[in-house]
N, C-alpha and C positions, 0 to 999 in steps of 0.2 A: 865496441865502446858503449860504455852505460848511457842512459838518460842524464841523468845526474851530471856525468863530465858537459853532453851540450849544451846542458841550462847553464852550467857555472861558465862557460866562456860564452855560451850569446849573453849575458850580463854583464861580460867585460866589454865586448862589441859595443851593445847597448851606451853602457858610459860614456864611452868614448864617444858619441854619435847623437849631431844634433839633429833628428828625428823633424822637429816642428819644419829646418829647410828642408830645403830639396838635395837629394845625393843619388846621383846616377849609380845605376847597378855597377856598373866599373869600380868605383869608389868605393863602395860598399863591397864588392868582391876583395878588395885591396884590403879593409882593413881586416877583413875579415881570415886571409892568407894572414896577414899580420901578426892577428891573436892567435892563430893557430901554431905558426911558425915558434912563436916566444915560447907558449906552452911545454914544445915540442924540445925544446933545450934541454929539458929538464927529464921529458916525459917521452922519451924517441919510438916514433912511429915508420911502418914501413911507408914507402910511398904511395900507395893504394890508399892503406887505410887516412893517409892526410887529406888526398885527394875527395875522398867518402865524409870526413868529419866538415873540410872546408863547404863541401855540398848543401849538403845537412845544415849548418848554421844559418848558409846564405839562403836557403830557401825558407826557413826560418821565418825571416825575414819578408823575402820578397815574394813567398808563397800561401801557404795557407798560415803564414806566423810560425804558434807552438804547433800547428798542429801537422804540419807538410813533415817533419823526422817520421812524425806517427803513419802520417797517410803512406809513408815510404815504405814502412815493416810490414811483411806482408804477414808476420805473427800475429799483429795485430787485428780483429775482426768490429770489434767496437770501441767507440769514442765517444765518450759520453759529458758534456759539459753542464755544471748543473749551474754556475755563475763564474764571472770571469777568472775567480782565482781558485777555483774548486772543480780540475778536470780527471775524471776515471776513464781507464782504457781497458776492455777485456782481451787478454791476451791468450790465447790458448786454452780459455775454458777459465778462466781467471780473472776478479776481477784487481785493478791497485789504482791509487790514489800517484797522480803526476807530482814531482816534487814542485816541474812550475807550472806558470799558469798567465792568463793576456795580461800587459801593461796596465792595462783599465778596462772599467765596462763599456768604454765611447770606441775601443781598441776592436771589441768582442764586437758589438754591436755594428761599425765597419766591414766587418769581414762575413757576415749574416748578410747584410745589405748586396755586399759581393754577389754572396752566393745566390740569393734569391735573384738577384736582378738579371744574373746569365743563364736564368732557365725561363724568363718572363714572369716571373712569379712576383706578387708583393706581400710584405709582412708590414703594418706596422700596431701602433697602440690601438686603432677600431679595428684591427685582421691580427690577433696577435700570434694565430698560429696557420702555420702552412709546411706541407710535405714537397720537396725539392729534390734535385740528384745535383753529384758535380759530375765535373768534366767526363771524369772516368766511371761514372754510372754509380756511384757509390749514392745511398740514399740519405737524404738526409729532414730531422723532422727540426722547426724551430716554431719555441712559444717564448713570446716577451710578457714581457709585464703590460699589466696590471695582474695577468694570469700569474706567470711563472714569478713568484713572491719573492726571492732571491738575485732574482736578473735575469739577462737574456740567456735563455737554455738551449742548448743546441745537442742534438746526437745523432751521429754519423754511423751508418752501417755501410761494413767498407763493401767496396763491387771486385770479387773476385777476376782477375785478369781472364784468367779461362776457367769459365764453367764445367762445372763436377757433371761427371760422367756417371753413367748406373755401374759403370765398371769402379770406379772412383767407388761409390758409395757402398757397395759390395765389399772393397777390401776394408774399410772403414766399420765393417760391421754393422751397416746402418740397414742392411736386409741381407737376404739371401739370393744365391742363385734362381735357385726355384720359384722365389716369386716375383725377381726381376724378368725371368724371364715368360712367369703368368701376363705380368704387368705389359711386356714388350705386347703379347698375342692379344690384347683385349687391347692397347693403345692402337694397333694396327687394324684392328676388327670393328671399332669406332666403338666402342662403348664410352658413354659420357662418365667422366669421374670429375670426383672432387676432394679434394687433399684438407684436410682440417689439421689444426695444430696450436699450440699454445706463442705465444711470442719467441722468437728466437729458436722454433724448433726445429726449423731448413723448408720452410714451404716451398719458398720462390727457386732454393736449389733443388729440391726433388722436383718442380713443376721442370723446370730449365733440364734435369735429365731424363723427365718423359719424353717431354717434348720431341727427343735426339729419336726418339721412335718412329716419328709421323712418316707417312711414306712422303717422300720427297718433291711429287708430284703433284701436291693437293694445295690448294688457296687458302692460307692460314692471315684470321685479324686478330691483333693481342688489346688488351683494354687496360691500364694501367691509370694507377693516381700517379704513382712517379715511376716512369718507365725502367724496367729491372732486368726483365726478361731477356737472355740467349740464346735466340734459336738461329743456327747458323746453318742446320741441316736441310731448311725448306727457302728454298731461292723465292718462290710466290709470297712474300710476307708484308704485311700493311699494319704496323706499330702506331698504336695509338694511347694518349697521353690525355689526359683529362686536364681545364684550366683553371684555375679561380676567378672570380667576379674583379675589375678594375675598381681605383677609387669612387665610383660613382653608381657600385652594387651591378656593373653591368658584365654580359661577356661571358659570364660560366657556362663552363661545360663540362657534365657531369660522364659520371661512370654509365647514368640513364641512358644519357643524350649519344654518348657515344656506341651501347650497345644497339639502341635503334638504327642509327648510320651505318653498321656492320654488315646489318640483315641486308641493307641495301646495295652490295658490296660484292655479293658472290662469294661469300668464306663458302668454304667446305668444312672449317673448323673454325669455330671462335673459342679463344682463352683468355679468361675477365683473369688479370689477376690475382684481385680478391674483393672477396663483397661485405661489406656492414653493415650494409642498410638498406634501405628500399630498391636498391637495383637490382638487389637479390629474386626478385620479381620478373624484371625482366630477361634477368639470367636463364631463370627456370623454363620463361615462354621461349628464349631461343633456343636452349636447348631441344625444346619440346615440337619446334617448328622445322624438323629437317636439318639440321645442324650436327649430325650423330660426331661421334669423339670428341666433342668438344671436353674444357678442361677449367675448372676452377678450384679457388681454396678460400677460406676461410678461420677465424679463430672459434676456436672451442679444445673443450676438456678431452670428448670421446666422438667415436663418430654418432653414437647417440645422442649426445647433446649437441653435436651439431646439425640436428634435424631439428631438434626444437628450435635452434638459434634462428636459423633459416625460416620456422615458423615467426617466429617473433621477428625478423625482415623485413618477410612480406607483408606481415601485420601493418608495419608502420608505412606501405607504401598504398595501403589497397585494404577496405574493410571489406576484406573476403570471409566469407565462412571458413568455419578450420577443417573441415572435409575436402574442399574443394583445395585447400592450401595444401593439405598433406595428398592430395592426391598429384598435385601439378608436382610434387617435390617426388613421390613414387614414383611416374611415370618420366624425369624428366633427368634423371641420376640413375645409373646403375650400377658405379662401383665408387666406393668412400675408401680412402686410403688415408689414418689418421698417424701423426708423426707427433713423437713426445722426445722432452729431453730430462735425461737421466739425472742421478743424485752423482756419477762418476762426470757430469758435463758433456756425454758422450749423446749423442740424435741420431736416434733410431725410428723405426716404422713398426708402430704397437700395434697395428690392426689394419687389416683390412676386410671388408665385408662387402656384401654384395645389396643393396635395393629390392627388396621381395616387390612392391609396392603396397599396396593399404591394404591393412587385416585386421579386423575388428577395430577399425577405427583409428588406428596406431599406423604410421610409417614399419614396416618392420624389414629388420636386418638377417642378413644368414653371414655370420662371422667368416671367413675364412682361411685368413690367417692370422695370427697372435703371437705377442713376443712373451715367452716364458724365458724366468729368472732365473740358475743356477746356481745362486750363492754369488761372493766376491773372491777376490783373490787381485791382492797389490793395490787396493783400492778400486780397481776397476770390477765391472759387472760381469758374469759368465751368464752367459744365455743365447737366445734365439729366436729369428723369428720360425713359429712351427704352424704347420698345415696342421687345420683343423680335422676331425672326422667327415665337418658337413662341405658338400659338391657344392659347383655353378649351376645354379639353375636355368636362368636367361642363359641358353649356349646360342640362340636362333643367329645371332648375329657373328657368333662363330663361326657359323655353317655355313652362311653366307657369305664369308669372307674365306671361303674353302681351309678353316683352322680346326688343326683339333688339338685338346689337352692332354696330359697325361693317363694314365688309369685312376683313377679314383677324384680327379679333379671337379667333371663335368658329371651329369646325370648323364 
């Protein structure tokens, strides 16, 4: 059943339905069988799918509004509202404009306040923006006005039921054997990485199937702004959620505050989920303090430019010299795994390189693997990710972990 068909009958609901009282879910299920039932005269459906369209309306309704059909497709990946009567869904790599959209913006503005208020979160016109999740981990970012010019803006990144697998991601094209299974020997041998990537390019799902690497037995703390992360393979795990400041500027707790708490904690692994700013500071010190595997990400272009970004981070947390900053960043990262998405809508893993440390004054990289292009065909890309000519050089902590690579991999 189209979109289309459930907006034109929850508008008949709607009519029907004096909203400002009060109507128990009963009532509202009733009329709701109702209008589907008359439809249905005309338009005859099996009994599943009546049962399915009558769902769908009522949750409509009593759920997230318009937006509970959408949160139900699992086709759907993004939700994007830019004001109450102006909502986009990315669907499969797609983006389209909803034919409906909320009652009003007091409607829209309701159902934000929901959202915010059941994760302890507050938004309003002096906090106009805050990052949230719902029920089901799906994350969500909302700016009001005076910012968002148009109205209250909301966009939802939905929370996959079960997290993607490197098997998953493998058949998907998004890397290879050979360097999922590089990636497995160096996540188990404790090399620290860090995954950079553009918006939307699958950070937090390639983090979520590293992750399924960690040996089982180790004390893992996660650091998030709105908690995403799936790790379901390590039973010792301590999830941690960063808060906003209350109405009275008091009570925050930052990405900082929380990596400090960690160290005091016993991880064997900490994983920040991702850094913008000055925490990226403290990132680097934990890792560099005995914390080996640990895992983070980041936005940037390349993994090149995700050294710079990380300089300019730490910049704004810490007037450090820029030697000392590319040095803490040398010795405190060893493997960059940078994740792009394609002109087919397709998220691939373009690179990955290894941490020389400082050389002439520069952070420097040894590529290792790269995604090469072969043309299209149907619209979509042919390519691969390909092993470069150049080895691993850090293997020490291979050896250490009694691992070895292939022929040509390692020095």
């Amino acid at each position: 059943m189209s979109d289309e068909l459930v907006y034109e009958l929850r508008e008949q609901i709607r009519s029907g339905i004096d909203f400002g009282g009060s109507m128990s879910d009963e009532e509202l299920m009733s009329k709701t069988e109702q209008v589907v039932f008359d439809w249905c005269k005309l338009h005859p459906l099996t009994a599943a799918e009546k049962v399915k369209l009558v769902r769908r309306l009522f949750h409509s309704f009593r759920g997230l509004d318009i937006l509970q059909p959408l949160m139900d497709d699992p086709s759907i990946s993004e939700i994007m509202i830019n004001s109450h009567n102006e909502v986009f869904i990315e669907r499969n790599g797609v983006m389209t404009l909803l034919p409906g959209a909320f009652e009003s913006k007091e409607k829209l503005e309701d159902l934000i306040q929901s959202v915010v208020a059941s994760v302890n979160r507050i938004v309003n016109e002096s906090s106009p923006i805050v990052d949230a999740r719902l029920r089901d981990g799906s994350r969500v970012n909302v700016v009001l006005p005076p910012v968002a010019l148009k109205g209250p803006c909301m966009t939802i990144r939905k929370f996959p039921g079960k997290p993607m697998t490197m098997e998953d991601l493998i058949k998907l094209g998004s890397l290879t054997d050979e360097a999922a299974h590089f990636l497995r020997e160096l996540v188990e041998a404790k090399y620290n990485i860090f995954i950079s990537g553009g918006t939307g390019t699958g950070k937090t799902t390639f983090l979520n199937a590293l992750s399924q690497f960690i040996p089982a037995d180790e004390r893992i703390v996660t650091i998030e702004d709105s908690a995403e992360l799936q790790i379901h393979s390590v039973p010792n795990l301590v999830s941690m959620e960063t808060r906003n400041a209350n109405t009275e500027g008091k009570g925050e707790i930052s990405i900082r505050d929380l990596i400090r708490a960690s160290l005091r904690m016993r991880p064997d692994r900490i994983v920040v989920g991702e850094v913008r700013g000055g925490e990226a500071l403290d990132m680097l010190q934990a890792f560099n303090t005995g914390h080996d595997g640990s895992i983070s990400t980041g936005h940037a272009n390349s993994c090149k430019d995700m050294i710079s970004r990380l300089e300019t981070m730490v910049l704004s947390a810490a007037e450090l010299p820029l030697p000392v900053i590319r040095g803490q960043i040398g010795s405190a990262i060893d493997i960059m795994i940078h994740l792009s998405r394609y002109r087919d809508r397709s998220r691939k893993v373009a690179e990955i390189a290894e941490v020389l440390g400082v050389e002439n004054g520069e952070v420097k990289l040894n590529p290792l693997f790269r995604y090469r292009e072969d043309g299209e065909r149907g619209g979509r890309i042919l390519g691969g990710l390909e092993r470069t000519n150049k080895p691993l050089n850090n293997t020490e902590k291979l050896r250490m972990a009694g691992k070895e690579l292939p022929d040509g991999m390692a020095c």
